[in-house]
C-alpha positions in Angstrom: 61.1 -114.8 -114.8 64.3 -113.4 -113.6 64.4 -113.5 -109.9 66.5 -111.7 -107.1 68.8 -109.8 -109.0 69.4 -107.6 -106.6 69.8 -109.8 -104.1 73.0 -111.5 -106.3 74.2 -108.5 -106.7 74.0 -107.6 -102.9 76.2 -111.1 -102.3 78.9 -110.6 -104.9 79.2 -106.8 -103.3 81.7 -107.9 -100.7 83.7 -110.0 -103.7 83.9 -106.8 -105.7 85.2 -104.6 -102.9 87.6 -107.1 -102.1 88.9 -107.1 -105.3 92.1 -105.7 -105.3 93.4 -108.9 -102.7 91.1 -111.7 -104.6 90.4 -111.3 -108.0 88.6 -108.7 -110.9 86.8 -109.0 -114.1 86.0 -105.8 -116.1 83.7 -105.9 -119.0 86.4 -104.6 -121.7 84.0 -103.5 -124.4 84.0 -100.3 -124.6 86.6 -98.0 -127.2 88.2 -100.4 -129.4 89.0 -99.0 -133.1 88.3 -101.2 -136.4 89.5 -101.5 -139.6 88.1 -103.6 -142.1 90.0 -105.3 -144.6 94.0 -107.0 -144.5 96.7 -103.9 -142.5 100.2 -105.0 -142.7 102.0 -104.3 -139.6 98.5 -104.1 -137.2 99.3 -105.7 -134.8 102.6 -103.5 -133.8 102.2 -101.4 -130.8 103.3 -98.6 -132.9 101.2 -98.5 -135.6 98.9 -95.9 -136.0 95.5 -96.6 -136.1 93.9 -92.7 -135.7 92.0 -93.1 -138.9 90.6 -96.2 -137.6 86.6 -96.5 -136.7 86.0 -96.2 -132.8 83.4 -98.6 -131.6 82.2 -100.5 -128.6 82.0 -104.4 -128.6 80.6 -106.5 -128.8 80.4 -105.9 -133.4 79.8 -107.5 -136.3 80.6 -106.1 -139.2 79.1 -108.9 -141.8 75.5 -108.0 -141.2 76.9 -104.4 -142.0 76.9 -104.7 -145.3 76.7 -104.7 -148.3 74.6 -107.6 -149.2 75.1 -109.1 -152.7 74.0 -111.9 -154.4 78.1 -112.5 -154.9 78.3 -113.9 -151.5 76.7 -117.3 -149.9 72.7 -117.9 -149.8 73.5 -120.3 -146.8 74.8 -117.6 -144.9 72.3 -114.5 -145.8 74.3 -113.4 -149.0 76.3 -111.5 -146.5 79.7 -110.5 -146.6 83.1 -112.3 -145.0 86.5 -111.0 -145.4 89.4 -110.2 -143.0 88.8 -107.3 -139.9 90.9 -105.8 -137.1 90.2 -104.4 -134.1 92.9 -102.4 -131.8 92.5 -101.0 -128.0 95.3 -98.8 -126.1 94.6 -99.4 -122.4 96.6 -98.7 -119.2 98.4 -100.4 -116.8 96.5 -100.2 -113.5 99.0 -99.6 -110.4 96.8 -102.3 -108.4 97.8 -105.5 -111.1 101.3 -104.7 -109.6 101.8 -108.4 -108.5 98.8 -110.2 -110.1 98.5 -112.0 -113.6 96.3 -110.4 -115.9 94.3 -112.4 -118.2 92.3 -111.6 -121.4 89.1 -113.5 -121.8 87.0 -113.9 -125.5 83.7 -115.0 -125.2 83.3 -115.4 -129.0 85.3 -114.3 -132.3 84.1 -115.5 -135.7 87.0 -116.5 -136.9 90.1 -117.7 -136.9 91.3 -114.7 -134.5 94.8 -114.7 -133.8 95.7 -111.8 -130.5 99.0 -109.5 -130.3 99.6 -107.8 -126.5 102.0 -105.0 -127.5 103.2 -107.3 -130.9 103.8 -110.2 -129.0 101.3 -112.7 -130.7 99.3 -114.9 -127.5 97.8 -117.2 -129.6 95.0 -118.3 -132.6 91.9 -119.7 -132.1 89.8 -121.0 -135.8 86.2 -121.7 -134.4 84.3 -118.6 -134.2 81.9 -120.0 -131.3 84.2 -121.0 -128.4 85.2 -118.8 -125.9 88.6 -118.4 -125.3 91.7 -116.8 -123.1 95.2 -115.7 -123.2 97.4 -114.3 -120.6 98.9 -111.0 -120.9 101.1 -110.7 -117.8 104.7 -110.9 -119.1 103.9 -108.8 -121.7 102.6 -105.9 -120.0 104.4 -102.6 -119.5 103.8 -99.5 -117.5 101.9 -96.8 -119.1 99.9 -98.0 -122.0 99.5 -101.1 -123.8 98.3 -102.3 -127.2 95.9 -105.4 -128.0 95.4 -106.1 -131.0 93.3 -108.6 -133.1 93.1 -109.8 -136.5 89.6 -111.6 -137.7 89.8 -113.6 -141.1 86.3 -114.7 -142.5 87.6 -115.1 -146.0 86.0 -117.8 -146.1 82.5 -116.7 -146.3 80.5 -119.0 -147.6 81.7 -121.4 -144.6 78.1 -122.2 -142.9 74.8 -122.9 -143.6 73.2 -120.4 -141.7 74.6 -116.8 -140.6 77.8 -116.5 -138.5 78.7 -112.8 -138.8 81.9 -111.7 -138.5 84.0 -110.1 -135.6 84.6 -110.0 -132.1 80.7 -109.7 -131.7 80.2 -111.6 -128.4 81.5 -109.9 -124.4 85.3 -109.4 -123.6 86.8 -109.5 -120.2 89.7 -108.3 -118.1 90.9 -110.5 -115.3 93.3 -110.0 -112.6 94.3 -112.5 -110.5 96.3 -113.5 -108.0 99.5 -115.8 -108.7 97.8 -118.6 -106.7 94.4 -118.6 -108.2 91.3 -120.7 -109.5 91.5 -121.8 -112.8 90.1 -120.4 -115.4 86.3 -123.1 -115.5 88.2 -124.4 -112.6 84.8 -124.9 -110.6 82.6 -128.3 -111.2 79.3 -128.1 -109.2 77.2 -130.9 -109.1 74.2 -132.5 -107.2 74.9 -136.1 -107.6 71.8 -136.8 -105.0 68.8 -135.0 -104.7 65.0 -135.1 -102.7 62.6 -133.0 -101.3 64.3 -133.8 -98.2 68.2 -132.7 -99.0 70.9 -132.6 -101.6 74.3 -133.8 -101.6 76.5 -131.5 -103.5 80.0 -131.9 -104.6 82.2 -128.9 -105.5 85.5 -130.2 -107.2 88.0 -126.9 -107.5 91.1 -126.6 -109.9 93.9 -124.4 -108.4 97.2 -122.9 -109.6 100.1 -122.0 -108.1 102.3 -120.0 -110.2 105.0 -119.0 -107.5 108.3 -120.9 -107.0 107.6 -122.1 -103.5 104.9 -124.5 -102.1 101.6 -122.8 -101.3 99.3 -124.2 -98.2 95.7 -123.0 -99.1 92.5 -123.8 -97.6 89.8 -124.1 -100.2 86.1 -123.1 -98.4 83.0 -123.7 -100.6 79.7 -122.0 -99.8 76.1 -122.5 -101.0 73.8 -119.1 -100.4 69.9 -119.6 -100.9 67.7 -117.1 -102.5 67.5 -115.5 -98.3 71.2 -114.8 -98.2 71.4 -117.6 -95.5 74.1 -120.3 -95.8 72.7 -123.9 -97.1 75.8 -125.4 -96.8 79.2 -124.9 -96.3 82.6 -127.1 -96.0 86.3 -126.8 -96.5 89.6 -128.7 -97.9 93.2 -127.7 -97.3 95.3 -128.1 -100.2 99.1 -128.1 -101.0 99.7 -127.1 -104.3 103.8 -127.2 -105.7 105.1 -124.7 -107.5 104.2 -123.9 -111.4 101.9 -126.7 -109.9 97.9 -127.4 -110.4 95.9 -128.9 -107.5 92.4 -130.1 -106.8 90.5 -129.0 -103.4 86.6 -131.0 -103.6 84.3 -130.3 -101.3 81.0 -132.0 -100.0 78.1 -131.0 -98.1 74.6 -131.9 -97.7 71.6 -128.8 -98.0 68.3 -129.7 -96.1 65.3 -129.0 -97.9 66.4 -127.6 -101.3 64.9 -125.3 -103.5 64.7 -127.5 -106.4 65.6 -125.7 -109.9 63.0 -126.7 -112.3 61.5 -125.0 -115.6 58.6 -124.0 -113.6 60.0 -123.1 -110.5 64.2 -121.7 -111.5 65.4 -121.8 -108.2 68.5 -121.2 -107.6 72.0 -120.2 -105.2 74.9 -118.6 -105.4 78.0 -120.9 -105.2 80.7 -118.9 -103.4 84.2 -120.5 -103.6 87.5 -119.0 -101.3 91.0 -119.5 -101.5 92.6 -118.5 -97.8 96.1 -118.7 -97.4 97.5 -117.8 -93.8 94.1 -116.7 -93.1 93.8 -114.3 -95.9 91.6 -114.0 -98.8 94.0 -114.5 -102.2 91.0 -115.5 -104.3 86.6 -115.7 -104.7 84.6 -116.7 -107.3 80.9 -116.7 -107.5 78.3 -117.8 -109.7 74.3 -118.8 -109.8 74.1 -122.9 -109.6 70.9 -125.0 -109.3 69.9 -128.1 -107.1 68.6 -131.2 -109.8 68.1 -133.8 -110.9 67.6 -135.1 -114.6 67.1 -138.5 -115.7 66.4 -140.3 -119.0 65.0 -143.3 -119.2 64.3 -145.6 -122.2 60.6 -146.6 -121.6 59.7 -143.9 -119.9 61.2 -140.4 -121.1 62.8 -137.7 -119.0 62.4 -137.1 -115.6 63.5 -133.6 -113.8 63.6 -133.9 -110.2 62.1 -137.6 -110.2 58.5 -136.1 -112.5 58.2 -137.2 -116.1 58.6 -134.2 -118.3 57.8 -133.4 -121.6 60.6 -131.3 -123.5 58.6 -129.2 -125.1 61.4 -127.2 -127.7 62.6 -124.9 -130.2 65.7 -125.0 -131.8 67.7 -121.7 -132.0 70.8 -120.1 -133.8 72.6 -116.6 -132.4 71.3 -114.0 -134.3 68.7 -111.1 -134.3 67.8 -109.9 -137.5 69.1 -106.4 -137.9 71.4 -107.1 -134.7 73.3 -109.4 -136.6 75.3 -112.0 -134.0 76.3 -108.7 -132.0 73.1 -109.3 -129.6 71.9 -107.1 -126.4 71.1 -109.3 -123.1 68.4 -107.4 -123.3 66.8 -108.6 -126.7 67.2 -112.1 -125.4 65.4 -111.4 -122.4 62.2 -110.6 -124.5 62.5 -113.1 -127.1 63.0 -116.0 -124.1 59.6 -114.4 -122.1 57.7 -114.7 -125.2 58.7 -118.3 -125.7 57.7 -119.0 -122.3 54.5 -117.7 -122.8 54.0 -120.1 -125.7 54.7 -123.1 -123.4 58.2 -123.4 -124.3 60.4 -124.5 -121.5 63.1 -125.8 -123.7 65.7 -124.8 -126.1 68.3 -126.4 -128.5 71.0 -124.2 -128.9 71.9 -125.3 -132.8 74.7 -125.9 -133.1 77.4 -124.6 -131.3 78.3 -123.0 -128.0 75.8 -119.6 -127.5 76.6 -116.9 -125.4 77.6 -116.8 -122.2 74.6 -114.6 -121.0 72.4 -116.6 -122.9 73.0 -119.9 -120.3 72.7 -117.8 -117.2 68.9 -116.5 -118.5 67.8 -119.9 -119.0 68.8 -121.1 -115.9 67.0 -117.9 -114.0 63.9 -118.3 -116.6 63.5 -121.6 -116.6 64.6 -123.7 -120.2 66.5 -127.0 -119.7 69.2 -126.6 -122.6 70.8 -129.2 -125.4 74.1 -127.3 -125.9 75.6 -128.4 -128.9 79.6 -128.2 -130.3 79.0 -129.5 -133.7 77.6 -129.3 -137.3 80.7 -131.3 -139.2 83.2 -133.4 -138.7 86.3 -134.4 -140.6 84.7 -133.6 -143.6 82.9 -130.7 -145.4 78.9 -130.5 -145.6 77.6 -128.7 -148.6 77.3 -124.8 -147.9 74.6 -123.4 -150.8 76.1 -120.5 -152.7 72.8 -119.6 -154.9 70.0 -120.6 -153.1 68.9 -123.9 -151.5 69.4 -127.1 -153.2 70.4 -124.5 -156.2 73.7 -124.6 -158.0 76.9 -126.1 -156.8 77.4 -125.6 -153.2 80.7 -125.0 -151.6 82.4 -127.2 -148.9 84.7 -124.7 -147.0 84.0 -125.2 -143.1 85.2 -126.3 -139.2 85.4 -129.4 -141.1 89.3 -128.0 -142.2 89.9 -127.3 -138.2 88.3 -130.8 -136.7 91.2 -132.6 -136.5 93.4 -130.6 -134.2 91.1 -128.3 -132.2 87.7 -130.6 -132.4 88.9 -132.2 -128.7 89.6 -129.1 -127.4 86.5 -127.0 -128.5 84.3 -129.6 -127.2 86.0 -129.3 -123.8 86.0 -125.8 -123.7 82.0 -126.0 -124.5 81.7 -128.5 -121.4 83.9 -126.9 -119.0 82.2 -123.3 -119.7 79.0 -124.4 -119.5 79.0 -127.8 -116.5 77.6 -125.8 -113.6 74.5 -124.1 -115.5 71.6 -125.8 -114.3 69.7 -125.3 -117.5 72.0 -127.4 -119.0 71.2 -131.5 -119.2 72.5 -132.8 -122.5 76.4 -132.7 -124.6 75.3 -133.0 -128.4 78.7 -134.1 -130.2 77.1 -133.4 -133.4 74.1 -132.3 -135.6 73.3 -134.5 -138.6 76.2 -135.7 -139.2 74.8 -138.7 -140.6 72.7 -136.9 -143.4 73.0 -139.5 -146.1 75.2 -138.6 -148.6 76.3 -135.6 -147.3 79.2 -136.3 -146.6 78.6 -140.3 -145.2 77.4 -143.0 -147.1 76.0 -146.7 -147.1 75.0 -149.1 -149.5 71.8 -149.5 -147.4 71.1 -146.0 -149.3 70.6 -148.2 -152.4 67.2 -149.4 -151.4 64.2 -148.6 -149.1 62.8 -145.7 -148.1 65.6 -143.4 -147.1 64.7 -140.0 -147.1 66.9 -136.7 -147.5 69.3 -138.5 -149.6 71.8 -136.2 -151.9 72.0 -138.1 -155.2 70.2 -141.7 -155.9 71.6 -144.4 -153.8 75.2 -145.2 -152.1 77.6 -142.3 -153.6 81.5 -143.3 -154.9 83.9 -141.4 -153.5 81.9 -140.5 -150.3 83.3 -141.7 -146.7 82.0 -144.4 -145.1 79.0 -144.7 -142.7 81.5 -146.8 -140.7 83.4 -143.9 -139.7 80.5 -142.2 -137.7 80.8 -144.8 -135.4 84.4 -144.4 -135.0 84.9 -140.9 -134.4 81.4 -140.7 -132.4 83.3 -143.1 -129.9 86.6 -140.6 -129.5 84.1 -137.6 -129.1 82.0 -139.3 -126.0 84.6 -140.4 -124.7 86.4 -136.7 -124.4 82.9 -135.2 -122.9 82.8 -138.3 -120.4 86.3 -136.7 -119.5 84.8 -133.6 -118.7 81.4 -133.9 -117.1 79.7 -137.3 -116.3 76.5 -135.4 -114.6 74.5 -135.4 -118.0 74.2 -138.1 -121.1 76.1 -137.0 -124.3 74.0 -136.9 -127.4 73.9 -136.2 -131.0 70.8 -135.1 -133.6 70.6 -137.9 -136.2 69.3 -137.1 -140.0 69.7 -140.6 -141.6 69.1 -143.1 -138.8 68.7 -145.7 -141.4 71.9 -145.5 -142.1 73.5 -144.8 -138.5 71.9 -148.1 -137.5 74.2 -149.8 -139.4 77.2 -148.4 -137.9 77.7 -148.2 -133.6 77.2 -144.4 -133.5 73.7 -144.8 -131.8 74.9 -147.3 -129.5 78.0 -144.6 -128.6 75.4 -142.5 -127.4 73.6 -142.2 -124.1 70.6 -140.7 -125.9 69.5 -140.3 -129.7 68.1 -137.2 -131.3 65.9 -138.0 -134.5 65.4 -135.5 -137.0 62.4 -135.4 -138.6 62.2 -139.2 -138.1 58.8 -139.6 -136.3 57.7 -142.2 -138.4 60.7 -144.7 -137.4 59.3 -143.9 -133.4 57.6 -147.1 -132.7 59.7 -149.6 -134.8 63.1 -148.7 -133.6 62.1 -148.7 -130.2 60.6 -152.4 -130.1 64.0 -153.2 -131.9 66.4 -151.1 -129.9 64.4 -151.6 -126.5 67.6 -149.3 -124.3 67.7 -146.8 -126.3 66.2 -143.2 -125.3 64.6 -141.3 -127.9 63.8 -137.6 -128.3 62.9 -135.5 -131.0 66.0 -133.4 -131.9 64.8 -131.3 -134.3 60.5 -131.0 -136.5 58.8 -129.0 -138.2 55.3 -127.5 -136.8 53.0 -130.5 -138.1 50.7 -131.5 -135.1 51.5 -135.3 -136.2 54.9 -135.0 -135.1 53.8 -133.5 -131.6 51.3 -136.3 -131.5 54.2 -138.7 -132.1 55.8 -137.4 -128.7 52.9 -136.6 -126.7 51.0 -140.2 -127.4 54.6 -142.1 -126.6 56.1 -141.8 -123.2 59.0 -143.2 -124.2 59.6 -140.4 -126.9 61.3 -137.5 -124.1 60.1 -134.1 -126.0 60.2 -132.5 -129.3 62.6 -129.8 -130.2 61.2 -127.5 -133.5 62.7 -126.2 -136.4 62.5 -123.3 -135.6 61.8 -121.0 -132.3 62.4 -117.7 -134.5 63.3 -116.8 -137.9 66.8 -116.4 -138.3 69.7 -115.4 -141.1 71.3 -117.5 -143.6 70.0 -120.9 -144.5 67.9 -118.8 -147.4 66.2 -119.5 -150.7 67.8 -117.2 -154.0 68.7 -113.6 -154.0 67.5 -111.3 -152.5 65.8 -113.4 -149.9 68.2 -113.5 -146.9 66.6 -115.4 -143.9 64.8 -118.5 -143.0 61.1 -117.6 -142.5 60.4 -121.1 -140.6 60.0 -119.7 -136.8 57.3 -119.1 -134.4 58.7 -115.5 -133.6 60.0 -113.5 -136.6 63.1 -111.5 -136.6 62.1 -109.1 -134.8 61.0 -111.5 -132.1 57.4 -110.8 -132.7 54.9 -113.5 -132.5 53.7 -115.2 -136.3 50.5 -117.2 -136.0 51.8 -120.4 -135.7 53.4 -119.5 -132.3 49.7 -119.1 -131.3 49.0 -122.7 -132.6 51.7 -124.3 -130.8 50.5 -122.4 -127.4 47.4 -123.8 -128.0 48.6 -127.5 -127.8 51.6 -126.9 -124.9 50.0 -124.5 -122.1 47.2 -125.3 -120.0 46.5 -121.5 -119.1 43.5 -120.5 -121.4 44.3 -118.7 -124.7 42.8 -118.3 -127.6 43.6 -116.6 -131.0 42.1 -115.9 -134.4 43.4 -114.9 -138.0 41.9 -114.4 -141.3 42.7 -116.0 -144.4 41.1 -117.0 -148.5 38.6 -120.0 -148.3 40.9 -122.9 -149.2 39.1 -124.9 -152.6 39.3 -128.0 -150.5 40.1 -128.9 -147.3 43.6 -130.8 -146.9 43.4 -133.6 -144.8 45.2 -131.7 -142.0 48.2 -130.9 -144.0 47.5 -127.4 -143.3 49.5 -124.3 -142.8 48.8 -122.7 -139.3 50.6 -119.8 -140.8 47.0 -119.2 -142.5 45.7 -117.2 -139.8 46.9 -113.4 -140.1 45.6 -110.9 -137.1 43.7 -108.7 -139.1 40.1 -107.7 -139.8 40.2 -105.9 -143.3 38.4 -106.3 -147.0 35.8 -105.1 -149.5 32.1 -105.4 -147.4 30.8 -108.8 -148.1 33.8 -110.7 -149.7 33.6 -114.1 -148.4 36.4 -114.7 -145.6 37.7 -117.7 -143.6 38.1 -117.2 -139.7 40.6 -119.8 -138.1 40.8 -120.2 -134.8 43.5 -122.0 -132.1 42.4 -122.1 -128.4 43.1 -125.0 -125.7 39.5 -124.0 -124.3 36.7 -126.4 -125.0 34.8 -124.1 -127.0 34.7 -120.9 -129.1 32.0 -118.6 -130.1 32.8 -115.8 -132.9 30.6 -112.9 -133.2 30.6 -110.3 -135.6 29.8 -106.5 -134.5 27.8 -108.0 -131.5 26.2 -111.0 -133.2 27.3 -114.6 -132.6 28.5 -117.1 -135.4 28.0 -119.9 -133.7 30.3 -122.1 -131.1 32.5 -124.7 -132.0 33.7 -127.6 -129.8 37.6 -128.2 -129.7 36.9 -131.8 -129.3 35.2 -131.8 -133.0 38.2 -129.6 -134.7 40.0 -131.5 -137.2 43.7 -130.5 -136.5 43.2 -128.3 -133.3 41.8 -125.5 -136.1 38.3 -124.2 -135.6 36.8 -122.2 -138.6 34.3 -120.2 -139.5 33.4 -119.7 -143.2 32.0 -115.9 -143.1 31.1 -112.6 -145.1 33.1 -109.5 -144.5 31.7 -106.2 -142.4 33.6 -103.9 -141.0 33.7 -103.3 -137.5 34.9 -105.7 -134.6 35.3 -110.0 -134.8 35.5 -111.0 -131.1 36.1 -114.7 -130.1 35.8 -116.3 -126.6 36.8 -120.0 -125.2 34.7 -121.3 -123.0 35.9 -123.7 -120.0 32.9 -125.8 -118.1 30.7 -123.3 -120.2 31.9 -120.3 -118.2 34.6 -118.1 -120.6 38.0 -118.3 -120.1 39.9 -116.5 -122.9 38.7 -113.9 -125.4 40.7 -112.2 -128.8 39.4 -109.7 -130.9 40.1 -108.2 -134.1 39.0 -104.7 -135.5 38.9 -103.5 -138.8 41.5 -100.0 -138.5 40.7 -96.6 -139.9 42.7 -94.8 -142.6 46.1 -94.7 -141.9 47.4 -90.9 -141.0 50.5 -90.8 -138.9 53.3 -92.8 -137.7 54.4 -92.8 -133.9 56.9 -94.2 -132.5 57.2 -94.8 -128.7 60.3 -96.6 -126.2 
């Protein structure tokens, strides 16, 4: 849950009053105009944009409308194009003397920012954040930003993107000698019951012509606004100069941060210059530690941990990209709930709120930069696997900003706590698509484009290559947590060193290769990167300690990645769009929580029963047909038994032990009235569901 919010809020209150000497962010959402479509001459500070829409950020305009069956299948069949957005603001009296700083958390894409016409920069990837400073082009009275959004390329993923500024902006004003922007690296390179060492390494800037003497003071607050730990560096930083100030300090019995117990402090660090207060910044940190080990899985604070994961992408059905806090609040409780405690965040960089709820909720996080390299994946235009796809994508950006975006990623994200692997990549390696081997050519290699090694294709070779640069930029960045990448055709990396360039290996829907590439490749740490729902693959994991955790495909339904027209979403989650629960998010609660649940749908007697190969979506919550039609009740419970009854009457008990799959069933008959099932734990029960056939329907009524 999220814990002692107004207590954070109580610490930071001295840091906002003191604002004016130290430093201010303003959310700067609110009363931008839009314009949709190409506006010569948009970004002058004279134009006039009257006629222009008025809206509050964060927006995006794709999941707008209109839909067609003209656009991209991979990316919901929704629209692209080329948007701009405009906002007049003031110059406040109190930025007299400070540098003023615009900050993006997201733009998709290829954004490109005017400050009173001046142009401050581009920025293709639509998922990093980004910031420009704004200080020498400011003038009294009012000022004009101004920024152009070009999606043309709409058919440039394979799952939904959206389109616009549709993630928070910020205003910063700091002083000239300041922390940088992710100029704070907290880390916890020892930890026990007992005490914690921590390490604070701080970035300053000195934009004044003279040498500045600062003192840098670093401050740890626990959850009881007492001071764990404090300690201090002075610094001398040159002019037009940057300078590092690191800290160290030891806390006596910490309050671990785990995903059962998110505890965690707020990391206060100072700037004093002649004894005065030039700069503060704040943020929620956790105390740590992660390990991976080869034989024996991951370990969080020295126990062996399962990762027990979904895979997610940014969107909310209706919401588009353009999410509330608040929806993601919900979604991440009901995941919790279902035993989830971690979360892939596929595949790029995710909001910036979105890290800060996992670290007060709980989720250790795979944070993930990206889906292509240096060359183009296939983007489905008419439906999956339908048609000839198109190859537009980051792919066209990679080699000049791939270095940087990956930094940016890292640096952002380095003192969440929730955070414990860098993936450099998701199946990249899918054979075929773009890589190839002749290894392709024969044996069982699965998810192969064409038949065999494809002419014309790039080498397998050349994963291990550019796998080698990319590690070797996130090592330059963060060393705390092992960099990592989600493998499709491991086959075929195994014959190049991109494995090897890893500290850990994601398989993809590889279970089966588990046990044999373990005995042959005895150092490497395995972990399911990315399944479907079959309870062999979580058997996989759970029966092998050397397998860390499972992450599936997928936590919730999401946008994009969708069959033909008009279907516009990928149905494969355990919460739907709406973040409601589906019945295989009962299923998997079933198998990862130890609180007692238990659950019951209905669904058509199968003809035969299939070996185990069975859909747990087969189960829907209601209690509804024409008296006396035969019926199938299924059941998922981590009690020992069930008992169904019927109107009062019992349909017998059923032993978990004896279930084939984890499913108990009843074959029935249909009567109206009320189906009640109850687990049973050391014969006393423990969990009960029931289902009730509902009257006529005569009214709808909705309620907040």
């Amino acid at each position: 849950m999220i814990r002692n919010c107004y207590l954070w809020l109580l610490l930071l209150l001295p840091a906002l009053l003191h604002a004016q000497e130290t430093r201010e962010q303003l959310l700067f959402n609110a009363d931008w105009r839009f314009y949709k479509g190409d506006v010569p001459g948009a970004e002058k500070s004279t134009f006039n944009d009257a006629n222009w829409r008025m809206l509050n950020l964060p927006h995006d305009w794709s999941i707008e409308g209109p839909f067609s069956m003209e656009w991209a299948s991979g990316t919901g069949f929704s629209p692209g194009g080329i948007g701009w957005y405009r906002k007049t603001f003031s110059f406040a009296p109190e930025w007299k003397g400070k540098q003023i700083y615009i900050y993006f958390d997201g733009v998709y894409k290829n954004s490109e920012v005017w400050i009173n016409g001046h142009s401050l920069g581009k920025r293709p990837n639509g998922f990093t954040p980004f910031q420009y400073e704004l200080t020498q082009y400011l003038q009294p009275g009012n000022n004009t930003i101004a920024v152009k959004v070009d999606h043309t390329t709409f058919a440039d993923s394979r799952w939904y993107t959206g389109s616009g500024i549709y993630r928070n902006v910020y205003l910063i004003a700091t002083n000239p000698v300041h922390i940088n922007q992710w100029g704070v690296a907290f880390s916890t390179p020892a930890v026990s019951t007992t005490s914690a060492t921590v390490n604070v390494k701080t970035t300053v800037t000195n934009n004044t012509k003279a040498n500045k003497r600062v003192t840098v003071v670093c401050s740890l607050i626990n959850g009881h606004a007492d001071t764990a730990g404090k300690a201090q560096k002075a610094i001398t930083v040159a002019p037009n100069a940057t300078t590092g100030g690191d800290c160290s300090f030891t806390v006596s019995n910490p309050a671990l941060w785990s995903t059962d117990k998110p505890n965690t402090y707020i990391l206060k660090v100072t700037l004093l210059s002649e004894g005065k207060k030039i700069d503060e910044w704040g943020s929620e940190v956790g105390i740590r530690s992660i390990r991976f080990d080869a034989s024996k899985g991951f370990f969080l604070n020295g126990e062996a941990t399962k990762l027990q994961g979904i895979c997610i992408h940014d969107d909310a059905g209706v919401l588009g990209v353009a999410v509330p806090e608040e929806v993601w609040v919900r979604r991440l409780h009901t995941l919790k709930e279902g035993g989830c405690n971690a979360l892939r965040l596929s595949h790029n960089p995710h909001a910036d709120y979105l890290y800060r709820l996992c670290d007060e909720m709980g989720f250790v996080v795979m944070d993930e930069a990206f889906d292509e390299w240096e060359v183009g994946k296939n983007k489905w235009i008419q439906g999956w696997n339908k048609g000839t796809p198109g190859k537009d994508g980051y792919h066209t950006y990679f080699k000049e900003w791939a270095d940087r975006d990956l930094r940016d990623m890292i640096l952002r994200n380095r003192n969440h706590p929730s955070v414990i692997m860098w993936s450099i990549g998701n199946e990249i390696d899918y054979p075929n698509d773009p890589y190839t081997h002749e290894i392709l050519n024969t044996g069982n290699n699965p998810q192969i484009y064409g038949s065999g090694q494809l002419a014309g294709h790039p080498p397998a070779a050349r994963l291990g290559e550019i796998s080698q640069h990319l590690v070797q930029v996130a090592k330059q960045y963060d060393t705390t947590r092992p960099v990592t990448a989600a493998l499709a055709g491991v086959v075929m990396s195994n014959t190049t060193s991109y494995p090897a360039n890893l500290d850990i290996v994601g398989y993809n829907y590889q279970e089966y290769r588990y046990a044999a590439d373990h005995q042959q490749y005895p150092n490497r740490v395995i972990y399911d990167s990315e399944n479907g729902m079959r309870l062999s693959a979580w058997e996989a994991v759970e029966k092998n300690p050397y397998i860390a955790g499972q992450f599936l495909w997928t936590g919730i339904d999401y946008l994009g990645e969708a069959g033909a027209w008009p279907n516009r979403s990928n149905q494969a989650g355990l919460l739907d769009l709406g973040g409601f629960t589906k019945p295989e998010y009962y299923f998997r609660q079933s198998i990862w929580t130890k609180e007692p649940m238990i659950y019951m749908g209905t669904a058509p007697i199968p003809k035969s029963e299939d070996n185990g190969i069975w859909s747990h979506k087969q189960a829907a919550p209601v209690w509804e047909g024409a008296d006396g039609d035969s019926i199938r009740v299924n059941c998922f419970t981590n009690c020992s038994e069930a008992e169904l009854f019927l109107n009062g009457q019992s349909l017998g008990k059923r032993a978990l032990a004896d279930a084939h799959s984890r499913i108990l069933f009843w074959n029935t008959v249909y009567h109206p009235g009320e189906l009640v099932v109850k687990g049973y734990q050391n014969g006393k029960q423990a969990a009960q569901y029931t289902l009730s056939t509902t009257g006529k329907a005569t009214a709808l009524k909705a309620t907040v």
